[in-house]
LOTORGU-795088 format. One record per residue (C-alpha): x, y, z. Coordinates in steps of 0.001 Angstrom, whole numbers, plus 500000, padded with zeros to 6 digits. Layout:
N
xx | yy | zz
X | Y | Z
...
***
This chain:
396
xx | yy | zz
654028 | 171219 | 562013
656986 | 172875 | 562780
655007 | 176328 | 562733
654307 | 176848 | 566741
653414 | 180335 | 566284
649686 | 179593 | 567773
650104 | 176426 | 569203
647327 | 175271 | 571861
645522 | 172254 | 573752
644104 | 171515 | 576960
644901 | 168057 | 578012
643919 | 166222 | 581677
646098 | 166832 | 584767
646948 | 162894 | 585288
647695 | 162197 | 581352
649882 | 165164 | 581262
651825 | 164365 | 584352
652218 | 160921 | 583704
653650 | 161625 | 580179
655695 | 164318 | 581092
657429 | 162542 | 584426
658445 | 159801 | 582180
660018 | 161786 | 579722
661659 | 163628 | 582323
663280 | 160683 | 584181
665573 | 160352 | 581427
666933 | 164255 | 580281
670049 | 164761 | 581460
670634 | 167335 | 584646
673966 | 168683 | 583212
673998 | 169486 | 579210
676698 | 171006 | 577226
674136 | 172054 | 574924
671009 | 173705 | 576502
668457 | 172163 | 574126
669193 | 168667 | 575149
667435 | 170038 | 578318
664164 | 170443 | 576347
660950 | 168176 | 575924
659255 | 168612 | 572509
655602 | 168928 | 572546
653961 | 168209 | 569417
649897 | 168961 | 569124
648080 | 167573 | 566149
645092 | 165709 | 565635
645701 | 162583 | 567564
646768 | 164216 | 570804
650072 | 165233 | 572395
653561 | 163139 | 571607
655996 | 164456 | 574317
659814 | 163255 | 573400
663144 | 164195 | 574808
666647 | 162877 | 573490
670291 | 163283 | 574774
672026 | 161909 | 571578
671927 | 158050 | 573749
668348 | 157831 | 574945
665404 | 158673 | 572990
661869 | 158495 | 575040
658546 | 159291 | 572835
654683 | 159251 | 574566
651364 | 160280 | 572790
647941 | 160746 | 575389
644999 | 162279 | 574345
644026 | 166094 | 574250
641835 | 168526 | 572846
643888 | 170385 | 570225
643002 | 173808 | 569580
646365 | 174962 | 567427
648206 | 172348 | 565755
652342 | 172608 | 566239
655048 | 171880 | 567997
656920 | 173667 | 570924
660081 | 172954 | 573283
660041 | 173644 | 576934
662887 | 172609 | 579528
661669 | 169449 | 580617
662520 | 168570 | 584319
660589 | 171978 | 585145
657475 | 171337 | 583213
657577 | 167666 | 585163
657760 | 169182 | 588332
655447 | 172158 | 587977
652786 | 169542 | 586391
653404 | 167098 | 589303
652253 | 169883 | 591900
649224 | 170835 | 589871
645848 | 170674 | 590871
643635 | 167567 | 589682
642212 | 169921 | 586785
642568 | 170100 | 583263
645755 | 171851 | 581818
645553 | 174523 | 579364
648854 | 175276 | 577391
649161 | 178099 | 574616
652077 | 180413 | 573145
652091 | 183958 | 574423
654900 | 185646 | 572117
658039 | 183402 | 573169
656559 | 182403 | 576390
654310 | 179089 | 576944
651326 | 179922 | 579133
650307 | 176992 | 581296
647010 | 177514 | 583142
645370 | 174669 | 585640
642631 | 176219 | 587913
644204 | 179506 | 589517
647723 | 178697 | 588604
649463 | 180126 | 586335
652612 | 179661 | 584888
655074 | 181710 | 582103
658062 | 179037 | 580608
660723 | 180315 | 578136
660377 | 178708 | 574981
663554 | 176545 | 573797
664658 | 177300 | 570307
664440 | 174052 | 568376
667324 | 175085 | 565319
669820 | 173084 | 566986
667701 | 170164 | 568247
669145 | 166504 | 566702
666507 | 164219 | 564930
665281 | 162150 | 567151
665795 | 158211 | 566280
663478 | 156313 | 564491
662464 | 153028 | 566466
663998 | 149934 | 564338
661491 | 147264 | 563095
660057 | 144861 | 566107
662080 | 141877 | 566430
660010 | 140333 | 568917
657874 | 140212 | 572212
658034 | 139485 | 575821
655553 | 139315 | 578820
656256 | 142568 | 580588
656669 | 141061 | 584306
659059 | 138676 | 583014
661167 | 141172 | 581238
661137 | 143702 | 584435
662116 | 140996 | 587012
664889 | 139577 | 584709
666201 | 143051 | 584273
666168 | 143635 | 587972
667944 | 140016 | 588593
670828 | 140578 | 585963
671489 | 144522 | 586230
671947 | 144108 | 589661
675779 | 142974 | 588433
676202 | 145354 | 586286
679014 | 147459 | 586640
679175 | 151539 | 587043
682918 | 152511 | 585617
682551 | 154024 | 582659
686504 | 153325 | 581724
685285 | 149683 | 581581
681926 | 150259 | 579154
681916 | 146392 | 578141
681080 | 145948 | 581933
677899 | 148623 | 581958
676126 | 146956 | 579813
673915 | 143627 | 579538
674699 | 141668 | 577680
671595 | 139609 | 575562
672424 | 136524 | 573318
669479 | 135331 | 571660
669000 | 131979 | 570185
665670 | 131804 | 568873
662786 | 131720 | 571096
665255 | 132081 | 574465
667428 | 135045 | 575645
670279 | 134721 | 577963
670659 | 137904 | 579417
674414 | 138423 | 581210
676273 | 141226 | 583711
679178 | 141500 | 585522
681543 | 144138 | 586795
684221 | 141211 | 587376
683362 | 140712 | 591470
680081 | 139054 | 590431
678110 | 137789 | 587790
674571 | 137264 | 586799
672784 | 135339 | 584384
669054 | 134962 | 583655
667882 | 132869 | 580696
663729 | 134315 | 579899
661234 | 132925 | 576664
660376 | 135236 | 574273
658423 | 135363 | 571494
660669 | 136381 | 568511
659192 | 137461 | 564888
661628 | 134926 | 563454
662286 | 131632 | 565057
665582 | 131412 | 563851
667122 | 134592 | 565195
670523 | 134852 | 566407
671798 | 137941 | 568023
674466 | 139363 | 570639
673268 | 142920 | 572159
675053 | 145075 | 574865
672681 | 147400 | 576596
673375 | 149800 | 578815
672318 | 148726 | 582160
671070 | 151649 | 583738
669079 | 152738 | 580979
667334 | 148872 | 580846
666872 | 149502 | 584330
664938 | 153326 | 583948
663030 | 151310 | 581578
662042 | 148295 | 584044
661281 | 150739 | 586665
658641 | 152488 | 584603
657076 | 150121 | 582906
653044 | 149531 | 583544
653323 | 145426 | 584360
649575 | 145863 | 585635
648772 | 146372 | 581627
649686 | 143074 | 580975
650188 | 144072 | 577051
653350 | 142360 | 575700
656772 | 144399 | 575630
658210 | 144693 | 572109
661835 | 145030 | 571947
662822 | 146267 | 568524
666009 | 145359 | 567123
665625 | 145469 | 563480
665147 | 141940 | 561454
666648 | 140050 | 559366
670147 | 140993 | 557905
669735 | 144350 | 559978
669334 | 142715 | 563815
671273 | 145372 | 565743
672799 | 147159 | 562497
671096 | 150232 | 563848
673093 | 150155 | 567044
669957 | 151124 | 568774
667910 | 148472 | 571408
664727 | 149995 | 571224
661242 | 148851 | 572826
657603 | 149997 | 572909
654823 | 149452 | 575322
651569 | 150254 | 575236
651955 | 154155 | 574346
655545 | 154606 | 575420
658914 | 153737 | 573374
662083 | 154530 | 573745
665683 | 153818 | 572075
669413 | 153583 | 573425
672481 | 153218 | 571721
673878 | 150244 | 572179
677627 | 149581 | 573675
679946 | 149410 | 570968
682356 | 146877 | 573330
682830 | 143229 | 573374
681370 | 141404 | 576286
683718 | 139152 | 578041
683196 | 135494 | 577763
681739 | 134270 | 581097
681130 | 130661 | 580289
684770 | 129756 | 581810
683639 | 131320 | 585190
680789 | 129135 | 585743
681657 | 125825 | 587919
679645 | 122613 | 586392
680027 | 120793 | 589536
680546 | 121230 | 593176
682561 | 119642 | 596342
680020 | 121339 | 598888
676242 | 122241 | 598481
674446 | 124550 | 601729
670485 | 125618 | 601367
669542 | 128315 | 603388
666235 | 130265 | 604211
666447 | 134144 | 602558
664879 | 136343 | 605478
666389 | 135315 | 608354
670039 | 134830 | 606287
669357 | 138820 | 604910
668919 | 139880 | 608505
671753 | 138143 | 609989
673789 | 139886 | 607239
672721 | 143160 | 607760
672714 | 142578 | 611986
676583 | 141080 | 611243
677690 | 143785 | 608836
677676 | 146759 | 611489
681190 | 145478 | 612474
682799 | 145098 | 609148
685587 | 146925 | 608726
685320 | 149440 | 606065
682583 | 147044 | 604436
685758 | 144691 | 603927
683906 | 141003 | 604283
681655 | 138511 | 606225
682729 | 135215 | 607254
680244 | 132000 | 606393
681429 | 128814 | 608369
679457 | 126012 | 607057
679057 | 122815 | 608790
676651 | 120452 | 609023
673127 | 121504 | 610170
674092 | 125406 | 610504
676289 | 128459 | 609147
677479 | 131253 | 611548
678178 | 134659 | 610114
681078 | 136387 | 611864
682586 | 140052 | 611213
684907 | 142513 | 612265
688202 | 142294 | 614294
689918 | 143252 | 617737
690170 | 146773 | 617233
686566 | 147066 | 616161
684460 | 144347 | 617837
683282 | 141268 | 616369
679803 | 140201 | 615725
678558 | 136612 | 615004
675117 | 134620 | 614319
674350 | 131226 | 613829
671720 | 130222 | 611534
670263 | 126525 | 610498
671491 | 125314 | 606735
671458 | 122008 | 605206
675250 | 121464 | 603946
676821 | 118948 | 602637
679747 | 117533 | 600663
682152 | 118167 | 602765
682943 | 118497 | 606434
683915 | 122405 | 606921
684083 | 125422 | 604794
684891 | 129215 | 605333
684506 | 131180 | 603012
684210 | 135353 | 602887
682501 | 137644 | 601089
681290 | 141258 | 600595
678089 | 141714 | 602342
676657 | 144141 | 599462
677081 | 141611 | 596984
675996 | 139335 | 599045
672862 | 141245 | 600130
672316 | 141729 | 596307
672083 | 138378 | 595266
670141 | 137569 | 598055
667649 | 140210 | 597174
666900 | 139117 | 593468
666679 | 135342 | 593852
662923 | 134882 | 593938
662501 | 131711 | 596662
662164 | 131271 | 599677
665547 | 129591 | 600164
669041 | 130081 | 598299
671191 | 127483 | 597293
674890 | 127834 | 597348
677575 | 125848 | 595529
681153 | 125987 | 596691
684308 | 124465 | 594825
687002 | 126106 | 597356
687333 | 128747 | 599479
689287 | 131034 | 597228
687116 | 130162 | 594218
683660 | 132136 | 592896
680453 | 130714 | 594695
676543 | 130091 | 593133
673927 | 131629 | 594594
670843 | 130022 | 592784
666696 | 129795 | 593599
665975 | 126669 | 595380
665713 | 123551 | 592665
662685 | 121221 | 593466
665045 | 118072 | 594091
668945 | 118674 | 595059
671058 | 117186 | 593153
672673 | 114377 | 594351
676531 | 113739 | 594223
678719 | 111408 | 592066
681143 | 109325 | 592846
683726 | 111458 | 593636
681518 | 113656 | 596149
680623 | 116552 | 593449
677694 | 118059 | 593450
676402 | 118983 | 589466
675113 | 122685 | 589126
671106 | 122328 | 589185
668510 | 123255 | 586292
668283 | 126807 | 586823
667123 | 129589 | 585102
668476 | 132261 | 587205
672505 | 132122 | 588211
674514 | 134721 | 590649
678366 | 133767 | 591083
680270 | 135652 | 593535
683462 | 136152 | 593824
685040 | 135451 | 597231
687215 | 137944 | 599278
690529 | 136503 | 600730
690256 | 135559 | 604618
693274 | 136515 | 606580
695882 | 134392 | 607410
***
């Protein structure tokens, strides 16, 4: 197979471009080594499989062609996306012309250097499945919890997210220490009894959730390994319909988050999503250097206030249902804000407050508030789904 001396297929536009974007998305733009830039194309008698890997993310597709030349090839592999993306809807016809790849489609024509492949790592091998997971679920969970992931690579415990699963439930964690979130999703494991702490990176989870077909409805699998092995690979792979893909795992330890999370609450407010996201972003113009919004809370309403004397001040008032105490201020950063706001998935938000200068819930709207004890605290509703936000100091 490794003799591409006559390789050649002709494959459909839409297959090809599909496959090849995909692959694309996740080769790296700068490269100390020039053949991490390349896309392997292997031909044989199933079809195509396209893969690309970076030494931390593997990606492998197959589609179906019509195989003339059995072998394998490497091209750079952002070019071949893009040239395929602008292609007429006809079929592609791809075959070696000395140490040039000849791509045909209609009346284009295109000559690509060939990419040695003597220096090209072995690609991963996907560990054994270790379980399965509706593929909407798994997107919108990975959307809620990488939102709070963190981007400083000095800090690579806090890039990650972080999955603890306890048999047939995973608790999937982030945080890049200004706020947290936490999503707890059913799965459906190969062994009931499974036990397992993973650190992903986030960004690649997200790549992943971004391109996955939901509309195929065919359960994810993540692949893990099994048994003894769960995680010994230090790869997180998973495989959908004709796609998978691996990424090396974090080797960090995640820090323990259960301390952060308040089980009750001296002030509860419920407020309606839309019109609180607008106020936010109306409010925001006049924050100084994105520094903080203001939330007054009293009964029956909230008003949003930003900004100072030299710049202007802004305000709104909105209706809330608060209680538990009288008053509360409290400040935050509107882009955390406005990213909590945007991944709980009701219609209102609930918020739980201890004090001012302590971290704040942001949960999905329970079906019955909780009512409070008899010391006026609130306990933290049945939730599935929990962002905690860390407050910003208010002058003074």
């Amino acid at each position: 197979m490794d003799d591409s001396s006559s390789v050649s297929f002709r494959v459909a536009k839409d297959d090809l471009s599909s496959a090849v974007a995909w692959v694309a998305r996740n080769l790296p733009t700068k490269v100390t080594q020039p053949v991490l830039r390349a896309m392997l194309i292997t031909a044989d008698e199933q079809g195509l499989e396209l893969t690309g890997f970076d030494y931390e993310v593997s990606t492998r597709v197959r589609i179906p062609a019509e195989v003339e030349n059995p072998g394998r090839i490497a091209v750079a592999g952002k070019l071949i996306a893009e040239i395929v993306a602008n292609l007429p809807n006809q079929p592609v016809d791809l075959h070696l012309d000395g140490n040039k790849v000849l791509l045909t489609c209609s009346s284009s024509r295109f000559e690509l250097p060939l990419i040695p492949l003597d220096d090209y790592p072995q690609l991963p091998t996907l560990p054994e499945i270790t379980g399965t997971i509706n593929p909407q679920l798994f997107v919108d969970a990975i959307f809620q919890v990488a939102s709070a992931a963190g981007k400083d690579d000095t800090l690579p415990m806090l890039t990650g997210v972080h999955m603890d699963i306890q048999g047939k439930t995973i608790h999937l964690t982030a945080t890049d220490r200004f706020r947290l979130a936490m999503r707890t999703v059913e799965w459906e494991p190969e062994d009931d009894s499974i036990e397992a702490k993973l650190l992903v990176p986030a960004k690649t989870l997200q790549d992943n959730a971004r391109t996955l077909d939901t509309s195929l409805n065919t359960p994810v699998e993540i692949a893990v390994g099994t048994g003894e092995n769960i995680g010994g690979d230090g790869l997180f792979g998973l495989h959908a319909d004709s796609r998978e893909t691996t990424t090396r795992m974090l080797d960090a330890d995640f820090p323990n988050v259960a301390p952060l999370l308040p089980k009750t609450h001296t002030a509860m407010a419920s407020i309606e999503i839309g019109p609180l996201q607008e106020a936010i972003r109306r409010v925001s113009l006049l924050t100084e250097r994105n520094a903080q919004i203001r939330m007054q809370f009293t009964s029956g309403q909230v008003i949003l206030s930003a900004g100072g004397s030299d710049s202007g001040t802004a305000e709104e008032t909105l209706p809330c249902a608060f209680s538990g105490v009288p008053e509360l201020i409290i400040a935050f950063n509107p882009s955390y804000l406005k990213d909590g706001l945007g991944v709980v998935h009701t219609d209102r938000v609930v918020f739980g407050f201890t004090e001012p200068s302590r971290p704040a819930i942001m949960i999905p709207e329970p079906e019955n508030m909780p009512e409070a004890d008899a010391d006026g605290n609130f306990p933290t509703p049945e939730t599935d789904f929990t962002y905690l936000l860390m407050p910003v100091r208010l002058p003074g």
